[in-house]
C-alpha positions as CSV (number, residue, x, y, z in Angstrom):
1,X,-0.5,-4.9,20.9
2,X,-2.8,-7.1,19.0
3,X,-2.0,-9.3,15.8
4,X,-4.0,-7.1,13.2
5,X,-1.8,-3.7,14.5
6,X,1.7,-5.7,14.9
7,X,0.7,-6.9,11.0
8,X,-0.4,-3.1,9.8
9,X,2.7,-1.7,11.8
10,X,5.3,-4.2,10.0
11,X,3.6,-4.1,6.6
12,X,3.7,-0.2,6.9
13,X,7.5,-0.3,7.7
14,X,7.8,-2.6,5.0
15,X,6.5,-1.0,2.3
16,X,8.5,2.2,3.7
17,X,11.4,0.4,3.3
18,X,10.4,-0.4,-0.4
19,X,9.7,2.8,-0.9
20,X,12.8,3.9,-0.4
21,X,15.0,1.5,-2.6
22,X,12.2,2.1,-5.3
23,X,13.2,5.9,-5.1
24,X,17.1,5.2,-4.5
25,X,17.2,3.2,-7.4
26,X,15.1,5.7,-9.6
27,X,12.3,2.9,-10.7
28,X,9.3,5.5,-11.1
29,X,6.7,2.8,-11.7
30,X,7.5,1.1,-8.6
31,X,7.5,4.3,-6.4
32,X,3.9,5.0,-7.5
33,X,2.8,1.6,-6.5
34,X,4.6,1.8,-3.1
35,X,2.9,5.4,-2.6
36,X,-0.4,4.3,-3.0
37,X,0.0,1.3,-0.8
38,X,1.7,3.2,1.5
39,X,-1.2,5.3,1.4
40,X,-3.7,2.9,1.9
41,X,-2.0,1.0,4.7
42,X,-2.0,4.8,6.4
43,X,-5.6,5.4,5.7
44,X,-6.4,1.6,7.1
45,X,-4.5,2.7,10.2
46,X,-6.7,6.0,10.6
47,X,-10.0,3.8,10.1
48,X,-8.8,1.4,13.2
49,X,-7.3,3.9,15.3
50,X,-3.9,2.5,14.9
51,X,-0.8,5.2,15.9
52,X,2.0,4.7,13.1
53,X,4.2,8.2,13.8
54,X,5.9,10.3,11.8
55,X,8.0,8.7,8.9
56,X,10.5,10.6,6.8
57,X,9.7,8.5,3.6
């Protein structure tokens, strides 16, 4: 695995892993944000070819 997919695939867990202490902790604002990152990081995987999986976020 190459250093731009180990970066996507960490930043993706990441900002999973925000996603779900914004929603735990009920901070609407902040789930938006992480959302659309989250979505972007995604779509940046798709463009590369980059396999991220099924998450349950």
């Amino acid at each position: 695995m190459d250093a731009f997919t180990a970066g996507l695939l960490q930043r993706i867990r990441t900002t999973e892993s925000d996603l779900t202490r914004a929603r735990e902790t009920g901070d609407d604002f902040l789930v938006e944000v992480e959302e659309s990152e989250l979505d972007d990081l995604r779509r940046l995987a798709a463009e590369h070819g980059v396999e991220v999986g099924v998450t349950h976020v």
